[in-house]
ZAMARGU-4260 file (C-alpha; in steps of 0.2 Angstrom, whole numbers, plus 5000, padded with zeros to 4 digits):
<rodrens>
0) 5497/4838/4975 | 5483/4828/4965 | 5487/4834/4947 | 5468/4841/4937 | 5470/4837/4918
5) 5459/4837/4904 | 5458/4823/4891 | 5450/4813/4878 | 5446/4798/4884 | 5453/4781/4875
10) 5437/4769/4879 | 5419/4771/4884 | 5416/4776/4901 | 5403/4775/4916 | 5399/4793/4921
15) 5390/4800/4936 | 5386/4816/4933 | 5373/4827/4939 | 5355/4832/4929 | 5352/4823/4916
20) 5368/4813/4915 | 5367/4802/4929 | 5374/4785/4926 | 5378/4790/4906 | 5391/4780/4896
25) 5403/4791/4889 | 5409/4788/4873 | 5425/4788/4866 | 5434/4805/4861 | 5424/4814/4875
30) 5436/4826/4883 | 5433/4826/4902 | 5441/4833/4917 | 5450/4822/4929 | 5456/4822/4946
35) 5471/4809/4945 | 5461/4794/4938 | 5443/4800/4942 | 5433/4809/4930 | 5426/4825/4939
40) 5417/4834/4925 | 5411/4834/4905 | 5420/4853/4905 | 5409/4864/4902 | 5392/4853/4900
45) 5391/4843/4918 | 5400/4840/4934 | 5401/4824/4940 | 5390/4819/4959 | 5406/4819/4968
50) 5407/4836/4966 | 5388/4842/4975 | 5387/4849/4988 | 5376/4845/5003 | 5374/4851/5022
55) 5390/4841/5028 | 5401/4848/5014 | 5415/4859/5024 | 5430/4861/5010 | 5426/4869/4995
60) 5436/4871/4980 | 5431/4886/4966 | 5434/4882/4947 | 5436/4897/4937 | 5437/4892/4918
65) 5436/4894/4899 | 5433/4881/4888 | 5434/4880/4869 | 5416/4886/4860 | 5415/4870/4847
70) 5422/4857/4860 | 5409/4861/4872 | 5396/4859/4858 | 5404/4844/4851 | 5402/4836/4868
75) 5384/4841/4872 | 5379/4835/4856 | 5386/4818/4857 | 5378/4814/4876 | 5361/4823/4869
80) 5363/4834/4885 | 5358/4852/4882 | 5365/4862/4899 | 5363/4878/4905 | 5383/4877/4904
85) 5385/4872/4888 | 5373/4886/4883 | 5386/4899/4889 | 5403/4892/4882 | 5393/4888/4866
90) 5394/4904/4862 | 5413/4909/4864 | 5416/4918/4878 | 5431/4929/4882 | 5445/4920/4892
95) 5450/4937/4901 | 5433/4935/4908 | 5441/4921/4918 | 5453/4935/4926 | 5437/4945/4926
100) 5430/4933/4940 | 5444/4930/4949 | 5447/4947/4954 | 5430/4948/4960 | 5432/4932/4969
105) 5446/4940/4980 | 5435/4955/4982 | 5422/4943/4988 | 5437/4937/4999 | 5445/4949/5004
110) 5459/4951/4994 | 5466/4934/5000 | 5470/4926/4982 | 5490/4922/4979 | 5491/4930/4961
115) 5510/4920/4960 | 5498/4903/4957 | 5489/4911/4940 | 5503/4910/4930 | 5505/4891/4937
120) 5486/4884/4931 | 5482/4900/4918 | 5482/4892/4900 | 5470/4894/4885 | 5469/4884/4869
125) 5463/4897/4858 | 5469/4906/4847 | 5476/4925/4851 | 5465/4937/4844 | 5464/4952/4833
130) 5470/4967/4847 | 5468/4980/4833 | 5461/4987/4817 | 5461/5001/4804 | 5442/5010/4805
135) 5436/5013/4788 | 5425/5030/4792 | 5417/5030/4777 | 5413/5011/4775 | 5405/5013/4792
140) 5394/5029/4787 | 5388/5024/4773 | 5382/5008/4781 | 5374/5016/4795 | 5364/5026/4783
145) 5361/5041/4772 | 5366/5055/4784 | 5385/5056/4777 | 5402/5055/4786 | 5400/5074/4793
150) 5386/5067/4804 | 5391/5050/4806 | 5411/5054/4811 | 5412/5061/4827 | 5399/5050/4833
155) 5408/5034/4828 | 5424/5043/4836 | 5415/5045/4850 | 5409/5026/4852 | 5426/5019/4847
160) 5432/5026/4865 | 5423/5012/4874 | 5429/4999/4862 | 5448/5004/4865 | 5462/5016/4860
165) 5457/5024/4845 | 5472/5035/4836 | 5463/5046/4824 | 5477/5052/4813 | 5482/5033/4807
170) 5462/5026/4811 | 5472/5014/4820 | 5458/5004/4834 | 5468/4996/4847 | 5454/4986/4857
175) 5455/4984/4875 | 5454/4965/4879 | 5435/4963/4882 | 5433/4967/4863 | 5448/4957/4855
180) 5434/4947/4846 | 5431/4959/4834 | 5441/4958/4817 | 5431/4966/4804 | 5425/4982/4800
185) 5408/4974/4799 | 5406/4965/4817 | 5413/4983/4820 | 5395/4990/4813 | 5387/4981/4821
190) 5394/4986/4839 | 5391/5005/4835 | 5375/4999/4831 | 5370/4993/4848 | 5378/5008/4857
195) 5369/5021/4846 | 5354/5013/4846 | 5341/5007/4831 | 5332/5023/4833 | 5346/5035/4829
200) 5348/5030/4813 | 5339/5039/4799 | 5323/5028/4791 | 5327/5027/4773 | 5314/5023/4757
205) 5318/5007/4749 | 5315/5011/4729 | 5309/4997/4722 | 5306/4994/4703 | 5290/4987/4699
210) 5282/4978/4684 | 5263/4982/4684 | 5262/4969/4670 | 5251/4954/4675 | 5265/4937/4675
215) 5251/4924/4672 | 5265/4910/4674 | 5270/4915/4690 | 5251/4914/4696 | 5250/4899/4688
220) 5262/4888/4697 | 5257/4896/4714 | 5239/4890/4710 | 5247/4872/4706 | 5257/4873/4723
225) 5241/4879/4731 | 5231/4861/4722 | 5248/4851/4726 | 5246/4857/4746 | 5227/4852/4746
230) 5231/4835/4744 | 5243/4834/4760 | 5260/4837/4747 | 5276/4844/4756 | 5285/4855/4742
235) 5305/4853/4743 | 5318/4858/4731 | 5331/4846/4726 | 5349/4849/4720 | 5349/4847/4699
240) 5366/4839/4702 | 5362/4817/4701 | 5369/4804/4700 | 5367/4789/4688 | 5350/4781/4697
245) 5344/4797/4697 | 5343/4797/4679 | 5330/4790/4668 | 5343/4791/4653 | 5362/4795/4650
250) 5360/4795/4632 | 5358/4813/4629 | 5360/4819/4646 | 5371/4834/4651 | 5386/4827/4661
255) 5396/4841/4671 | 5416/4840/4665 | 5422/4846/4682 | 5409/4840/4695 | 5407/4845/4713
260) 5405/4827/4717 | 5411/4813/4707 | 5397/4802/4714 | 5384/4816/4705 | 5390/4820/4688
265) 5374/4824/4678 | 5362/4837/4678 | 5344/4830/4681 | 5334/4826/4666 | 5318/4822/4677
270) 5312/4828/4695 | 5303/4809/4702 | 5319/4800/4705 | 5327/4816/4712 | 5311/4816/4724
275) 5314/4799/4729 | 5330/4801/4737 | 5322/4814/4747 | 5306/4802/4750 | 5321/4790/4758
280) 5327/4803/4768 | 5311/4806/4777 | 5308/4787/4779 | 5326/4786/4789 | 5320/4802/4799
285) 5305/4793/4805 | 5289/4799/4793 | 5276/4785/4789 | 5269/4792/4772 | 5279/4806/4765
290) 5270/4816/4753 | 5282/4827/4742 | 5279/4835/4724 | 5291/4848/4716 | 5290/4865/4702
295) 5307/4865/4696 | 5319/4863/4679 | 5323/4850/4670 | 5338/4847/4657 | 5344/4836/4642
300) 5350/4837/4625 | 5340/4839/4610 | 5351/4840/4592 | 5366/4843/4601 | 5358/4857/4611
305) 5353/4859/4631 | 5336/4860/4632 | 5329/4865/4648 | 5309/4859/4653 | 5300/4864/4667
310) 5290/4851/4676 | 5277/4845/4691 | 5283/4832/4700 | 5274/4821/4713 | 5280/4808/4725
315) 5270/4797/4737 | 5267/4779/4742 | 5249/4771/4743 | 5242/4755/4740 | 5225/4764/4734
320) 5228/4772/4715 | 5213/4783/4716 | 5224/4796/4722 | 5235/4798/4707 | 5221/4797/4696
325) 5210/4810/4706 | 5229/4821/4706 | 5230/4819/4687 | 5212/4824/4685 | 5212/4839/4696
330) 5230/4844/4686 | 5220/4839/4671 | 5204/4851/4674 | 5217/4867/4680 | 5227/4866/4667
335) 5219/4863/4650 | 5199/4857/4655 | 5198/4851/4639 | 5195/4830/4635 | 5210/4818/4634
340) 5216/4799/4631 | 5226/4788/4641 | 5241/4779/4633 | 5249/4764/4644 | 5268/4768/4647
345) 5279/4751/4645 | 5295/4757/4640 | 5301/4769/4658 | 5316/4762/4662 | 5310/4765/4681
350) 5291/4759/4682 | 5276/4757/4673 | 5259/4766/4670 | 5250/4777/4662 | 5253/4795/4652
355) 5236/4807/4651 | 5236/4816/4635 | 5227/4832/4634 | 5229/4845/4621 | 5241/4856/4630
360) 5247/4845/4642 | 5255/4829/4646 | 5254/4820/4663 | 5263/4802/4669 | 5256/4793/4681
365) 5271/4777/4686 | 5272/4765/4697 | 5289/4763/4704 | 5296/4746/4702 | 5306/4735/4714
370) 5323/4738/4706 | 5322/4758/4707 | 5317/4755/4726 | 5332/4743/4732 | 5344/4755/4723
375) 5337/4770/4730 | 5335/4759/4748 | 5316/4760/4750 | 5309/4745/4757 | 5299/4735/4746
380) 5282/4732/4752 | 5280/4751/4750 | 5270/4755/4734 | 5277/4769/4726 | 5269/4782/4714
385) 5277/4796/4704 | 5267/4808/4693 | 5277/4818/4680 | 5269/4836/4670 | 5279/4843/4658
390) 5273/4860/4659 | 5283/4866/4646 | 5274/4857/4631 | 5257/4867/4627 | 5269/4883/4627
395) 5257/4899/4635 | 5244/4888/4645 | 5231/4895/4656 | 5221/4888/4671 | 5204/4884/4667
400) 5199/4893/4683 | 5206/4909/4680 | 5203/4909/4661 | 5195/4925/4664 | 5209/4934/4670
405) 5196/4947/4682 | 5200/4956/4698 | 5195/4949/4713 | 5176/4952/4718 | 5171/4964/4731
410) 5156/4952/4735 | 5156/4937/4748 | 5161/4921/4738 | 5148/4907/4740 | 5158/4892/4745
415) 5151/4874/4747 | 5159/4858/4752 | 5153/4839/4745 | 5154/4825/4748 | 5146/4813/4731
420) 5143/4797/4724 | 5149/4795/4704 | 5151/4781/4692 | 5167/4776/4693 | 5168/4779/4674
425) 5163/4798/4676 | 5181/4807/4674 | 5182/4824/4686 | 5184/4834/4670 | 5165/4829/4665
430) 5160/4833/4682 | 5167/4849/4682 | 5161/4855/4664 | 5142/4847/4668 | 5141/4858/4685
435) 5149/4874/4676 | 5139/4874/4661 | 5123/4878/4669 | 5132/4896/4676 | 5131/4905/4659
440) 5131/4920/4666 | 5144/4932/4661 | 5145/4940/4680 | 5145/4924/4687 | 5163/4912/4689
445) 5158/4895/4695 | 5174/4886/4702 | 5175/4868/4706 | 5191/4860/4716 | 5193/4840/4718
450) 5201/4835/4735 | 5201/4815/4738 | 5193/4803/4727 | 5190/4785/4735 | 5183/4769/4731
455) 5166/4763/4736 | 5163/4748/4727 | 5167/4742/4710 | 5156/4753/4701 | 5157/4769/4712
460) 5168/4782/4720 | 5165/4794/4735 | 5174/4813/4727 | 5175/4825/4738 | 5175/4844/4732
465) 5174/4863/4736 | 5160/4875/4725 | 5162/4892/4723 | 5151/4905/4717 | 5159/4922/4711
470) 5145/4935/4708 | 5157/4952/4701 | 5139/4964/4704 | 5130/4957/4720 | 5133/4946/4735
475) 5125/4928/4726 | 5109/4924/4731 | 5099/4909/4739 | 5094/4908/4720 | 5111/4904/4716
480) 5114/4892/4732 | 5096/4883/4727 | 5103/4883/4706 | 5119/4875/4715 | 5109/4863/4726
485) 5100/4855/4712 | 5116/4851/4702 | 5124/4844/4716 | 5108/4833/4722 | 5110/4821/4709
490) 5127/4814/4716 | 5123/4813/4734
</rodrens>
């Protein structure tokens, strides 16, 4: 008799198989099952096309079988084959279901199978089961819900029938062998669950403790998230754990004593480079222009003593810079309005730039240079930029659009969209305070959001940006829309 075994094989293999592996290379490590010296199947992912049938087939042979969940997956995985067969092992199912099919095979028969053979070609690479448990009642009751274990207890006795043998002196659970697989009291929850049913369990009122104070920060940085998506950022969140590139200093950084990684053993005293990493990973992954910013904290040493800083990070490469600068003005105008002077940055150990001084706020627009790129694998013709806030300096600040602090208007806003013509020399903040100075009405909030800024020529832009007229008494008027008009006319 031709022997069937199952093996890994040693080299890579030419493989019929049927769907979408026909003529597939397989490559080495792949468990498959063979017929003497001829592979016959990828168990549990694909048969072969020896083994189809077609209308001169006259012998055929039935394989009843198990196969090991993460081996299957392992396989399917490797040959980018996703199977209906590989669906079903993928999730583990129980070897006696094997037995299961063969008796009704030899039903299906007519009682014809030679049950001496099982023994013979039977055998399972998993391992045995739990076949009992001690029920916890009151674990399971109080999980179920508030009803208490007089309500709940001969319920649960009641389902624990089906599952097996339940002894209820000792709460002893013997499962019959279609259940083996459970082996905590928790995967038993949530098989009463699905036999009592979702809508016999009592609905219960979560109590939740809640702080009617207003948290202005917290509505702060989800307006900055909400400016970062305008642009076309991507928010991620990195791990504070870096390495040494990742660092712009390691003279007072924090260096962990028993790191999870020896390749990361400091805690990140700046968010760009940790984005940078992340800007790699997408490049690999196949995106032309990732554009990623980040709200998280920072940490170094100051007199001895950890200081944490939280800070607004963007990441992006362009060759235009008109996007940084419209990004640092819009940042600019949210978070302190006021005017500010630009200092050139020279002494960054990873690029060069500019730093935007307002009175409560600090923001760094860098260029990336070529050394932070070929050590962070980014190739070179790619231009870089980072922008840095450090939102932590100006203490309590306030966004300029919400300085006012009301509740939402129960009138229509008046929204407008522009497209204008500036000076190049006409910063966003001007812009904004020239067209908000003419609403000095105390019932009236004129908001004013920048989106892209681009070059024209040397002496002009194109800025592009969203008008919005909050009337707190009435619906604004075509008074207003005209007032708004006649600001606006000027740039176009």
């Amino acid at each position: 008799m031709t022997q069937w075994t199952i093996k890994s094989l040693t080299t890579q293999t030419k493989f019929a198989g049927l769907g979408g592996l026909k003529n597939t290379a397989l490559p080495v490590d792949a468990r498959v099952l063979l017929c003497g010296e001829q592979i016959l199947a990828v168990p549990g992912v694909s048969g072969g096309s020896q083994t189809a049938l077609d209308s001169n087939s006259s012998t055929i042979i039935l394989e009843v079988a198990n196969f090991d969940a993460q081996e299957v997956a392992r396989n399917s995985f490797r040959l980018g084959y996703r199977s209906d067969a590989s669906k079903i092992y993928a999730e583990d199912p129980s070897p006696d279901l094997t037995k299961l099919m063969i008796v009704r095979l030899n039903q299906e028969l007519g009682n014809s199978f030679d049950w001496s053979l099982i023994s013979r070609y039977t055998k399972t690479d998993q391992k045995p089961k739990v076949n009992s448990i001690k029920v916890d009642l009151n674990h399971l009751s109080r999980k179920l819900d508030n009803q208490g274990l007089e309500h709940w207890q001969p319920i649960i006795e009641a389902k624990l029938a089906f599952l097996g043998n339940y002894n209820s002196k000792t709460q002893i659970l013997t499962f019959n062998r279609f259940y083996q697989a459970i082996s905590t009291q928790d995967n038993l929850l949530c098989e009463i669950i699905r036999m009592v049913g979702f809508n016999a369990l009592a609905p219960q009122n979560l109590e939740l403790s809640t702080n009617p104070s207003y948290n202005k920060q917290y509505d702060n940085l989800n307006l900055l998230r909400t400016c970062a998506t305008k642009f076309g950022f991507d928010e991620v969140i990195t791990r504070p754990f870096v390495s040494k590139k990742a660092m712009i200093s390691t003279d007072n950084s924090i260096q962990l004593l028993n790191p999870y990684s020896d390749l990361e053993p400091y805690v990140r005293d700046n968010l760009g480079l940790s984005l940078l990493d992340i800007y790699q990973k997408n490049l690999v992954k196949g995106e032309k222009q990732p554009r990623l910013f980040e709200i998280n904290q920072t940490y170094s040493l100051q007199n001895n003593q950890p200081k944490n800083t939280t800070e607004f990070s963007f990441v992006w490469d362009s060759t235009n810079p008109y996007l940084g600068t419209t990004l640092v003005q819009a940042i600019g105008g949210l978070c302190d309005g006021g005017d500010y002077k630009t200092e050139p940055i020279e002494a960054v150990s990873f690029g060069v730039g500019y730093k935007y001084v307002y009175k409560n706020l600090n923001i760094s627009l860098i260029q990336i240079t070529n050394r932070v790129k070929k050590d962070f694998d980014i190739p070179l013709n790619r231009t870089i930029w980072i922008i840095s806030v450090d939102l932590s300096q100006g203490g309590d600040w306030d966004l300029k659009t919400y300085k006012r602090f009301r509740d939402m208007s129960d009138y229509p806003v008046l929204s407008r969209d522009y497209s204008l013509t500036i000076p190049k020399l006409l910063s966003y903040t001007d812009l904004v305070n020239s067209i908000q100075s003419s609403y000095t009405e105390s019932d009236k909030i004129i908001s004013v959001r920048g989106n892209e800024r681009f070059e024209v020529d040397q002496t002009t832009d194109k800025l592009n940006i969203t008008v919005r007229v909050t009337d707190y008494k009435t619906t604004p008027t075509k008074q207003d829309l005209d007032t708004l008009e006649q600001l606006i006319s000027e740039y176009q």
